[in-house]
C-alpha atoms as a printed R data frame, in Angstrom:
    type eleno elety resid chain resno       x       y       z
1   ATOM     1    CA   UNK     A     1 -25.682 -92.795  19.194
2   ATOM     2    CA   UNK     A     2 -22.558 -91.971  21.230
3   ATOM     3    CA   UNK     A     3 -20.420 -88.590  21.050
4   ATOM     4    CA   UNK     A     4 -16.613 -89.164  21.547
5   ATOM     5    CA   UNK     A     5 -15.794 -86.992  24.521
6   ATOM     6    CA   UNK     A     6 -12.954 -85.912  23.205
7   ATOM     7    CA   UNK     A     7 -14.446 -84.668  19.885
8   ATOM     8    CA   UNK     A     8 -17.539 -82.649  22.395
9   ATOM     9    CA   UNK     A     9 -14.673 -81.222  24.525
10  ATOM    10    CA   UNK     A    10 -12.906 -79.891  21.631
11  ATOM    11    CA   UNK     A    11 -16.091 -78.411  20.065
12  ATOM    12    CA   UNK     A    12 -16.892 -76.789  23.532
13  ATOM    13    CA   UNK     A    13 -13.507 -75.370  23.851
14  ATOM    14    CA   UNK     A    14 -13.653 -73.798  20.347
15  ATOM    15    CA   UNK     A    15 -17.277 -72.465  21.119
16  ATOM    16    CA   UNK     A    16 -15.920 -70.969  24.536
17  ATOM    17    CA   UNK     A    17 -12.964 -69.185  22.401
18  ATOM    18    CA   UNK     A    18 -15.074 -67.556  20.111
19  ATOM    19    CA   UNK     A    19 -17.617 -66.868  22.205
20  ATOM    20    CA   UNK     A    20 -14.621 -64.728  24.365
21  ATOM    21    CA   UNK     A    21 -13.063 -63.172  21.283
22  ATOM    22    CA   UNK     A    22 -16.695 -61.999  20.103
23  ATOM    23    CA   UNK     A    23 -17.080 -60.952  23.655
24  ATOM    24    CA   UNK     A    24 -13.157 -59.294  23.679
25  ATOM    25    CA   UNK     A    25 -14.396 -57.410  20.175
26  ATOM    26    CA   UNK     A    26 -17.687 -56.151  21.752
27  ATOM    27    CA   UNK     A    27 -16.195 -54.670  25.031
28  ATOM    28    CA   UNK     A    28 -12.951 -53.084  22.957
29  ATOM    29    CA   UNK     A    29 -16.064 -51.401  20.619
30  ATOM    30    CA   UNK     A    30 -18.014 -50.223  23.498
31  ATOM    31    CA   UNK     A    31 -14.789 -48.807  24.985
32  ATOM    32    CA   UNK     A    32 -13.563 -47.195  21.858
33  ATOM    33    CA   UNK     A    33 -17.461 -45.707  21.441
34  ATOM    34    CA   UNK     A    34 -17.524 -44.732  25.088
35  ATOM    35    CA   UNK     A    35 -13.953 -43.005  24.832
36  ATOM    36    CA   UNK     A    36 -14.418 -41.525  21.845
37  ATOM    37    CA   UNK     A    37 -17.649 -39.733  23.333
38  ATOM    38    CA   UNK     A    38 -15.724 -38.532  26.450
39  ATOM    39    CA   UNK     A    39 -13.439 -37.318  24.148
40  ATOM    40    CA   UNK     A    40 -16.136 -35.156  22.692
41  ATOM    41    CA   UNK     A    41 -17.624 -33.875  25.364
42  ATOM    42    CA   UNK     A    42 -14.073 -32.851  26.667
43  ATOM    43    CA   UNK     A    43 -13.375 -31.188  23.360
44  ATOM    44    CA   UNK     A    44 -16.803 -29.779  23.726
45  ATOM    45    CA   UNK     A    45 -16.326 -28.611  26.882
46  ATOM    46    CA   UNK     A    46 -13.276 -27.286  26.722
47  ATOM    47    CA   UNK     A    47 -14.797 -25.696  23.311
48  ATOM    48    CA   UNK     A    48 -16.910 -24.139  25.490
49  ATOM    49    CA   UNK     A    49 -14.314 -22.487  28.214
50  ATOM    50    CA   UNK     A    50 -12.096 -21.608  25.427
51  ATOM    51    CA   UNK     A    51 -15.434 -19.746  24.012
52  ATOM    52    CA   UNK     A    52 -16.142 -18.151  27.622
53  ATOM    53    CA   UNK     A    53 -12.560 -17.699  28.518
54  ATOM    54    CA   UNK     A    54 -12.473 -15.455  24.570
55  ATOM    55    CA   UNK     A    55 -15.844 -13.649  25.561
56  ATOM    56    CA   UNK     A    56 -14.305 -12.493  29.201
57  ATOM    57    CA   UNK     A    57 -11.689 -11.195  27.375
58  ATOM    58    CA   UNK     A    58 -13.072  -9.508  24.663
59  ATOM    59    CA   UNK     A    59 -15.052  -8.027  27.509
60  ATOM    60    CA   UNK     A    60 -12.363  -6.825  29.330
61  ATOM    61    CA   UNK     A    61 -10.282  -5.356  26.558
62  ATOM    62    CA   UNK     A    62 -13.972  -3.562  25.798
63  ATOM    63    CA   UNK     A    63 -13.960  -2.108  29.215
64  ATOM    64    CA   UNK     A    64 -10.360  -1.403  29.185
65  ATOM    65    CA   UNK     A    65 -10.941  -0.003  26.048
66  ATOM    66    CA   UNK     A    66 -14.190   2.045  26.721
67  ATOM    67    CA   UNK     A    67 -12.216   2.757  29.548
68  ATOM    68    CA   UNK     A    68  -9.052   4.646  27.794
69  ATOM    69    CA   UNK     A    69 -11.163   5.782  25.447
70  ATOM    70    CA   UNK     A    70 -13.011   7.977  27.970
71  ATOM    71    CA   UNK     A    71  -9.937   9.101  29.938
72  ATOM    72    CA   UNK     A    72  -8.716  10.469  26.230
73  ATOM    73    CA   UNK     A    73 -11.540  12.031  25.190
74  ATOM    74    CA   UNK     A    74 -11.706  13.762  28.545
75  ATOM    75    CA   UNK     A    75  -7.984  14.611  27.931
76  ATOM    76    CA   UNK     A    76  -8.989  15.764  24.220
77  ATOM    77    CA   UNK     A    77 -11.776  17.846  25.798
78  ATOM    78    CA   UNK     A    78  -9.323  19.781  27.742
79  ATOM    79    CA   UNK     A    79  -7.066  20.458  24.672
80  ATOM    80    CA   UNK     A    80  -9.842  21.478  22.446
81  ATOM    81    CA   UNK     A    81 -10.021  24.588  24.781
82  ATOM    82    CA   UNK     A    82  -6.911  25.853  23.951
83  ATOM    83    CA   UNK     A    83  -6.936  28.314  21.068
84  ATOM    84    CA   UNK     A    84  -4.103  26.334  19.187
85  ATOM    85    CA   UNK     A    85  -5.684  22.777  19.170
86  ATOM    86    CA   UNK     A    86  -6.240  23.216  16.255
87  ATOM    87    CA   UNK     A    87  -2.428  23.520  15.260
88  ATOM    88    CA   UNK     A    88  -1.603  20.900  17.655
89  ATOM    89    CA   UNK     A    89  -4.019  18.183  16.074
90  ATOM    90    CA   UNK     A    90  -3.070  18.996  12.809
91  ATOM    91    CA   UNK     A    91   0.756  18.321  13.347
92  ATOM    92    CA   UNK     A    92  -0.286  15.103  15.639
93  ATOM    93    CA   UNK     A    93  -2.258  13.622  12.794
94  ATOM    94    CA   UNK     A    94   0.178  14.469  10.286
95  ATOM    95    CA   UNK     A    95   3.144  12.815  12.766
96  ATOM    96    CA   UNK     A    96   0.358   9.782  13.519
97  ATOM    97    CA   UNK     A    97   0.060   9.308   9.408
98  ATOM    98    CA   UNK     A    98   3.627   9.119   8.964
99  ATOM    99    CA   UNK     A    99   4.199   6.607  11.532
100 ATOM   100    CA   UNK     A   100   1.785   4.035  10.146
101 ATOM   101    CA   UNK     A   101  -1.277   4.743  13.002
102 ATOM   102    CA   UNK     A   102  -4.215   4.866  11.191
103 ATOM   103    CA   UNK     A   103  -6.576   4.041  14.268
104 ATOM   104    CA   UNK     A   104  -9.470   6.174  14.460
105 ATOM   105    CA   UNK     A   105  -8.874   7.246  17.746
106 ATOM   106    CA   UNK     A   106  -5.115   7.767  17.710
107 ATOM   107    CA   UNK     A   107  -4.965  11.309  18.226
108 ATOM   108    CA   UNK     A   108  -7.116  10.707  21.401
109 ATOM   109    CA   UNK     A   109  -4.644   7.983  22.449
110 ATOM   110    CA   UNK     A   110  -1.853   9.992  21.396
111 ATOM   111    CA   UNK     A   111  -2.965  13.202  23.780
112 ATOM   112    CA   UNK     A   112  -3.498  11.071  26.229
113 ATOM   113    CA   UNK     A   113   0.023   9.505  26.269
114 ATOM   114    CA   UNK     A   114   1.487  12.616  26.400
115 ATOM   115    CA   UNK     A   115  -0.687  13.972  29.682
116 ATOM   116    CA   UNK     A   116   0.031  10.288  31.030
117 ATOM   117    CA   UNK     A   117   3.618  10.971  30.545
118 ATOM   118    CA   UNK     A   118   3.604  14.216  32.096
119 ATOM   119    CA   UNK     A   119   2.042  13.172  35.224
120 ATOM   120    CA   UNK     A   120   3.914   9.454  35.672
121 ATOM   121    CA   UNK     A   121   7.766  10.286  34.854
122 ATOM   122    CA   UNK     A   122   7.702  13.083  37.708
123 ATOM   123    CA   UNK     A   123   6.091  10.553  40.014
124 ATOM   124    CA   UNK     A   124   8.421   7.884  39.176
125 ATOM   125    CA   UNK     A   125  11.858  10.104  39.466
126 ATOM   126    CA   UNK     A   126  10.538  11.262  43.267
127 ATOM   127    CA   UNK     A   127   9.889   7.158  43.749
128 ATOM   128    CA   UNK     A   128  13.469   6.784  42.507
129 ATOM   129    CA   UNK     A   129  15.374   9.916  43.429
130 ATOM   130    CA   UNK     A   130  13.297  11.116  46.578
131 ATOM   131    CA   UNK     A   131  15.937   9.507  49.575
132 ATOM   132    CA   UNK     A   132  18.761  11.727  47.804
133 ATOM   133    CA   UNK     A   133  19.600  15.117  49.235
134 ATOM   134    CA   UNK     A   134  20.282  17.082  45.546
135 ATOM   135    CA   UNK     A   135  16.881  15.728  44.724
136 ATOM   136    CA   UNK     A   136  15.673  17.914  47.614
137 ATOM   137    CA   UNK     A   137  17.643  21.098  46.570
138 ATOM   138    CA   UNK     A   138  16.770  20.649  42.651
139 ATOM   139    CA   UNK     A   139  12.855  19.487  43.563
140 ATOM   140    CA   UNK     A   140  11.456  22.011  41.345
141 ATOM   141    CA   UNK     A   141  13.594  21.649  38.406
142 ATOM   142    CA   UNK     A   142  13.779  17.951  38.303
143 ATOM   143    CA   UNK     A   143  10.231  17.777  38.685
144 ATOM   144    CA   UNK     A   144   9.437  20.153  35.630
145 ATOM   145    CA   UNK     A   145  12.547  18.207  33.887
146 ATOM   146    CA   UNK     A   146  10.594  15.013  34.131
147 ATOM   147    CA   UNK     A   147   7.030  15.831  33.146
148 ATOM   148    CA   UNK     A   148   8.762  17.815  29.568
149 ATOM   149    CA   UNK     A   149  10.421  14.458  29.343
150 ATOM   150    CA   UNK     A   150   7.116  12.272  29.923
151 ATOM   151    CA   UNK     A   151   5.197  15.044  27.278
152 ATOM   152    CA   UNK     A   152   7.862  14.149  24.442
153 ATOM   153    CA   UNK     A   153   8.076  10.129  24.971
154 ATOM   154    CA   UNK     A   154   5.265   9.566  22.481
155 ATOM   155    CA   UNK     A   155   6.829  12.203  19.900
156 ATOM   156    CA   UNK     A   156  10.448   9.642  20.315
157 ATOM   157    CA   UNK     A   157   8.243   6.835  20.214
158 ATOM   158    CA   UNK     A   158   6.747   7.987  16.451
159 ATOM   159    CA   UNK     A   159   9.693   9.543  15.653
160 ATOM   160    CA   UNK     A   160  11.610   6.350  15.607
161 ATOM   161    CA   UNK     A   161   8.566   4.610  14.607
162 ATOM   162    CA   UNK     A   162   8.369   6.924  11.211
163 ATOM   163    CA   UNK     A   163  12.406   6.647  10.706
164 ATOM   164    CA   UNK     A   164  11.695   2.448  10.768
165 ATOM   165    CA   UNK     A   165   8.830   2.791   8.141
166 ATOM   166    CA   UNK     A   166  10.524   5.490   6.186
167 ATOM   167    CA   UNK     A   167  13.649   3.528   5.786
168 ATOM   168    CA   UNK     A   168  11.613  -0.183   5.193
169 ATOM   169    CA   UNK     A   169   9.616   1.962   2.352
170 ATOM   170    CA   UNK     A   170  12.636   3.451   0.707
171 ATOM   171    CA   UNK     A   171  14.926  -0.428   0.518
172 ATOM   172    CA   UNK     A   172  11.963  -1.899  -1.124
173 ATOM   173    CA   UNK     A   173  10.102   0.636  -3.022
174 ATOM   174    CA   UNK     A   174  11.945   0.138  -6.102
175 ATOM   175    CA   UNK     A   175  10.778  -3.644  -6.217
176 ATOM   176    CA   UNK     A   176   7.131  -2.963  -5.400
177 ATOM   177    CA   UNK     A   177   7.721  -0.226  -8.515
178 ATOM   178    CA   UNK     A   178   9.203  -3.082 -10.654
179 ATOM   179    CA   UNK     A   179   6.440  -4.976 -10.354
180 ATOM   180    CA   UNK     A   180   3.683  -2.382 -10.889
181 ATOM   181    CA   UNK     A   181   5.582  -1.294 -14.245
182 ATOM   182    CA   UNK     A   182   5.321  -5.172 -15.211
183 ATOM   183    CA   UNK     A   183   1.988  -5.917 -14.439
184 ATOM   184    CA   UNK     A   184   1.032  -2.820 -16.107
185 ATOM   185    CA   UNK     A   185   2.877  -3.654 -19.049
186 ATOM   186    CA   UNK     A   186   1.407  -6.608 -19.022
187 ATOM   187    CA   UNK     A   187  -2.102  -5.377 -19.515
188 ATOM   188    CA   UNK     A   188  -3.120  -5.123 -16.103
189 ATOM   189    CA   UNK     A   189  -5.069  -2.508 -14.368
190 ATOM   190    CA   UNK     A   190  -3.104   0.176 -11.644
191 ATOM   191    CA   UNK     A   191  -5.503  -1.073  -9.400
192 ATOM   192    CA   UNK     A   192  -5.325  -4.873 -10.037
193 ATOM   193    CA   UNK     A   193  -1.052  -4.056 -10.499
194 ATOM   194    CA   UNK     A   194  -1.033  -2.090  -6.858
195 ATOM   195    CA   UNK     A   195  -3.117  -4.572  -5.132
196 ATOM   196    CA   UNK     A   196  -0.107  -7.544  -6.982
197 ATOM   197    CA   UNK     A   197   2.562  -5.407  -6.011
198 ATOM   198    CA   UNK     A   198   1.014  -5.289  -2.367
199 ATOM   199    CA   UNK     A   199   0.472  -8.947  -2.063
200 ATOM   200    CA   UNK     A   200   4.363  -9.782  -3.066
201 ATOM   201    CA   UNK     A   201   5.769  -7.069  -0.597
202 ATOM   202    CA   UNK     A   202   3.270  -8.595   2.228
203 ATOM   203    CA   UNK     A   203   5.693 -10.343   4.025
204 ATOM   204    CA   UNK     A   204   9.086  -8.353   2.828
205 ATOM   205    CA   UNK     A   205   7.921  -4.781   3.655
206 ATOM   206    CA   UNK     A   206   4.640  -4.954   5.497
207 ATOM   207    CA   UNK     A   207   4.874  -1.456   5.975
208 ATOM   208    CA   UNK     A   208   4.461  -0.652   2.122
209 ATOM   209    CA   UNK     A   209   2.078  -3.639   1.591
210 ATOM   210    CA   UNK     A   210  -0.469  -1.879   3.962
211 ATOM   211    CA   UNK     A   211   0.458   1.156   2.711
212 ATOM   212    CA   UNK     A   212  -0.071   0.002  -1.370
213 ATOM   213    CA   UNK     A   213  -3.765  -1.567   0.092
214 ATOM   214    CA   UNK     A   214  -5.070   1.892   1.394
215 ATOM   215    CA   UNK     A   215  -4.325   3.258  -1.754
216 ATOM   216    CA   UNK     A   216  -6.036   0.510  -3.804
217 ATOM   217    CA   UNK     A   217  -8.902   0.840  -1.080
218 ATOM   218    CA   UNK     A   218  -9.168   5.094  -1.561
219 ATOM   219    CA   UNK     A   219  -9.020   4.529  -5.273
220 ATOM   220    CA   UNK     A   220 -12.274   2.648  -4.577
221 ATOM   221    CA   UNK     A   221 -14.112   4.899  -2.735
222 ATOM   222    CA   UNK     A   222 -12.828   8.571  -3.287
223 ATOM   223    CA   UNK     A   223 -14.151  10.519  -5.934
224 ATOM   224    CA   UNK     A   224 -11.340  11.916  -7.223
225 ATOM   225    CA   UNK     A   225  -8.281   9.164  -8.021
226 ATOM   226    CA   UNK     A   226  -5.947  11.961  -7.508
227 ATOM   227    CA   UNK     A   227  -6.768  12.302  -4.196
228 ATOM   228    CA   UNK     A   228  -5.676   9.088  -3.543
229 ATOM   229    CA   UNK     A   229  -2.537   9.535  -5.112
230 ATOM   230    CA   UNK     A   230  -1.570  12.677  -3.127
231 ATOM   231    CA   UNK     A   231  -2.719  10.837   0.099
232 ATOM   232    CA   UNK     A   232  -0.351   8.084  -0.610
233 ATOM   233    CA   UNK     A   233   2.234  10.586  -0.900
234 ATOM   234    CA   UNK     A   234   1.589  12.735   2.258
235 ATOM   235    CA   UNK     A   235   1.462   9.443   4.379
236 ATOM   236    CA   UNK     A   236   5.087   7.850   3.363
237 ATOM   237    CA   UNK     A   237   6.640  11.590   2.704
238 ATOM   238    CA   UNK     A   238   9.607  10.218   0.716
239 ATOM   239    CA   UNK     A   239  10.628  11.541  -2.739
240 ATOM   240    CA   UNK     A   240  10.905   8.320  -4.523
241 ATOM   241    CA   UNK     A   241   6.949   7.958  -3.559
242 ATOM   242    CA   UNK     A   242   6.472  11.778  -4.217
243 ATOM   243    CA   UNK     A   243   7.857  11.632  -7.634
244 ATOM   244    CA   UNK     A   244   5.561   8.497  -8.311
245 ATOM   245    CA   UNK     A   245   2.241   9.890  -7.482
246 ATOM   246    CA   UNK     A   246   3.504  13.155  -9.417
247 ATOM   247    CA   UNK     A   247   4.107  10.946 -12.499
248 ATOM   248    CA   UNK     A   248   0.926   8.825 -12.188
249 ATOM   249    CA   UNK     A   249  -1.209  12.119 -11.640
250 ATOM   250    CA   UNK     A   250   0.086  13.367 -14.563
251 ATOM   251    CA   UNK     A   251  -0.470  10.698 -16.942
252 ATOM   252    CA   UNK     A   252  -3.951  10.338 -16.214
253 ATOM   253    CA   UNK     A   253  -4.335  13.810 -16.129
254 ATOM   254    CA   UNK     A   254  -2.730  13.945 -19.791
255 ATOM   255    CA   UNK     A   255  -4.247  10.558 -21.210
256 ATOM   256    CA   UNK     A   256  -0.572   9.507 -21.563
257 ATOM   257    CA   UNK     A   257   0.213   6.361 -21.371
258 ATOM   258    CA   UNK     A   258   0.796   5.000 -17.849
259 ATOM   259    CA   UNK     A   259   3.565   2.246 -18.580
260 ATOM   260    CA   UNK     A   260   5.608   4.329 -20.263
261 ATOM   261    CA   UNK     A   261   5.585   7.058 -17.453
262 ATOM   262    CA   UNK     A   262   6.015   4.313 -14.776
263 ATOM   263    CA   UNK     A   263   8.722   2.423 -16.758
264 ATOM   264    CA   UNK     A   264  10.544   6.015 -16.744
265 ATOM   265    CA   UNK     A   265   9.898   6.589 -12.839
266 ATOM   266    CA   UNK     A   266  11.502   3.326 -12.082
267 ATOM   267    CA   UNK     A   267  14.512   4.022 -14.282
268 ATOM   268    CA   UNK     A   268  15.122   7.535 -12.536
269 ATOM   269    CA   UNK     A   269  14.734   5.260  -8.919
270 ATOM   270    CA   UNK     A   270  16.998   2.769 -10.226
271 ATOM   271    CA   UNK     A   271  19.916   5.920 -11.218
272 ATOM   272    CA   UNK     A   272  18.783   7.418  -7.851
273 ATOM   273    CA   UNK     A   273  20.092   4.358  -6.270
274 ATOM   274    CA   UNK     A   274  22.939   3.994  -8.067
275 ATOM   275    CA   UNK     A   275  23.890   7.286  -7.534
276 ATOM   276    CA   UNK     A   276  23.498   6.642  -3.484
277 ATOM   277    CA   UNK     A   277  25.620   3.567  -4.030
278 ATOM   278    CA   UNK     A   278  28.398   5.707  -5.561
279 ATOM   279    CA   UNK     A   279  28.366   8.171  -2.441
280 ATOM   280    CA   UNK     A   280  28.481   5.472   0.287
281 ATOM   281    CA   UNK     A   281  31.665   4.122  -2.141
282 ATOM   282    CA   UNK     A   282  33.244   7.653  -1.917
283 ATOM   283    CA   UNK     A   283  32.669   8.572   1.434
284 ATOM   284    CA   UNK     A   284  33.907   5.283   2.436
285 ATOM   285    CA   UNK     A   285  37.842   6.530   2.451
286 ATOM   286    CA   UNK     A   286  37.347   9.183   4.595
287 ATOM   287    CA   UNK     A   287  35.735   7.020   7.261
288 ATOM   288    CA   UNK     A   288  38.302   4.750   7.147
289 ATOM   289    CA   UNK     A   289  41.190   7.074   7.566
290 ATOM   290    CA   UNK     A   290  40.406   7.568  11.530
291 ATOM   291    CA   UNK     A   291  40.359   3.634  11.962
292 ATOM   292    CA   UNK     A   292  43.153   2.737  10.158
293 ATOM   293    CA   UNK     A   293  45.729   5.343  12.076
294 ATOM   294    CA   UNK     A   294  44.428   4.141  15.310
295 ATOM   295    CA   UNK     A   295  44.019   0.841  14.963
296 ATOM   296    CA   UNK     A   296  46.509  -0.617  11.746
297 ATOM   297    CA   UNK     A   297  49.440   1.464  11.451
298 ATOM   298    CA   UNK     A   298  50.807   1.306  16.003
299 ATOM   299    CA   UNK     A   299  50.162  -2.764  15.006
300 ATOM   300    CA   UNK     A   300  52.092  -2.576  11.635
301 ATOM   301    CA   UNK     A   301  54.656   0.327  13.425
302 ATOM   302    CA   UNK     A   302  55.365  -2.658  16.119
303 ATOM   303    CA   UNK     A   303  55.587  -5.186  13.968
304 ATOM   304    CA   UNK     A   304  58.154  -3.578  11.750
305 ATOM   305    CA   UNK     A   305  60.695  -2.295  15.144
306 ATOM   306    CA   UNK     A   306  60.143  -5.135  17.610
307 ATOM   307    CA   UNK     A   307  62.761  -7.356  16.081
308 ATOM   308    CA   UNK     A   308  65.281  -4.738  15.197
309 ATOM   309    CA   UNK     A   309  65.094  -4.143  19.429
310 ATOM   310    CA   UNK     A   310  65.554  -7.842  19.848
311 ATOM   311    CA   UNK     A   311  68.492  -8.463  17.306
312 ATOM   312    CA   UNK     A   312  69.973  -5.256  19.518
């Protein structure tokens, strides 16, 4: 029996092509296999230095940390021998609570920013003023200048911080009220109505929000709910707040109900704000008196005489 050459070429041909495509397939399999474990080891490894590189810096922000903490409460340790600490903690805590630092240790840190201060501005105004000759003649004043200067930077720092937080609390205090009163209304707990009201002023007033998720948080674990009222109110120190927690305390205090005394607290803000509105309007003419005679009327004043110099 013969085979037509032709016919056994062919055949061979079409057995060599498959043969290299199955061949082609297998090797592009094995690569992808072979990549896509290099890939995961590389993701693991790098997995793995990202872990380590986190871990060395946890552990120096620990020993930085352990670190300040010690030089602080050495610092505190030195304080705590005067006979007025006690005064002087007091008023730093109440400044710290006002200004939004809750840390544990941030009358330690606080102290210790103010020593800090003391100590580095003199040092820097001799870097900065020492070549000079009036530096020379006013060493001693200059010198006790600059370490009063360094004690008070942390008092300018939270007093700016507290003006911030103040004035963030106060623009959007009568929303976070609005929707208290509503979610009460509604048939909601304070609790569950706080913790809403925090949740919606998260990324408008963060300030508040933190401040609305203590209180939901004390409400929880203090005793006494009025205590976490009053709390509330000693931290943000503003009326509007003040006159809430007086109104709350009072209606649980009573057994009246607490929508209605809310729903009135948020119409006294809402006349309050009006009635700010209505100064700003009235004390705007006044303001603008300066500015217009020194600014308007030489413009309008040339205006009206330069061509009657021209036509002359």
């Amino acid at each position: 029996m013969s085979v037509d050459p032709k016919l056994f070429a062919n055949l061979l041909m079409l057995t060599a092509g498959t043969i290299v495509l199955v061949a082609l397939y297998l090797f592009f399999e094995f690569h992808k296999v072979v990549r896509s474990r290099q890939l995961s080891a590389m993701q693991d490894l790098m997995r793995g230095k990202v872990a380590t590189l986190r871990n060395q810096t946890k552990q120096k922000q620990s020993q930085v940390e352990i670190l300040a903490l010690g030089l602080s409460k050495l610092i505190t340790m030195g304080f705590q021998k005067l006979n007025i600490y006690k005064q002087i903690a007091d008023s730093m805590r109440n400044r710290l609570k006002r200004a939004g630092v809750v840390h544990r240790n941030a009358l330690a840190y606080a102290l210790t920013g103010k020593v800090l201060g003391a100590l580095f501005v003199p040092v820097l105004l001799h870097i900065l003023l020492g070549p000079y000759e009036f530096y020379r003649s006013y060493f001693q004043f200059i010198v006790i200048g600059g370490a009063a200067l360094g004690f008070f930077i942390p008092e300018v720092y939270l007093f700016n911080k507290k003006s911030k937080r103040l004035k963030e609390i106060n623009k959007f205090w009568g929303d976070a009220l609005d929707i208290i009163v509503i979610s009460v209304s509604s048939g909601q707990t304070f609790e569950n109505a706080t913790r809403r009201a925090a949740i919606e002023m998260s990324n408008m007033a963060p300030e508040l929000a933190k401040e609305l998720t203590i209180t939901v948080t004390e409400l929880s674990l203090l005793e006494r709910r009025e205590d976490a009222y009053r709390r509330l109110g000693d931290r943000v120190n503003n009326p509007l707040v003040r006159g809430f927690v007086f109104d709350v305390i009072q209606s649980e205090l009573l057994g009246t109900p607490l929508g209605k005394a809310l729903q009135s607290n948020a119409m006294e803000n809402r006349k309050q704000k009006e009635q700010e509105v209505e100064k700003k309007a009235a004390a705007l003419g006044p303001k603008l008196t300066v500015p217009l005679i020194v600014f308007f009327f030489p413009i309008l004043f040339v205006t009206i005489i330069t061509p009657v110099f021209l036509q002359g």
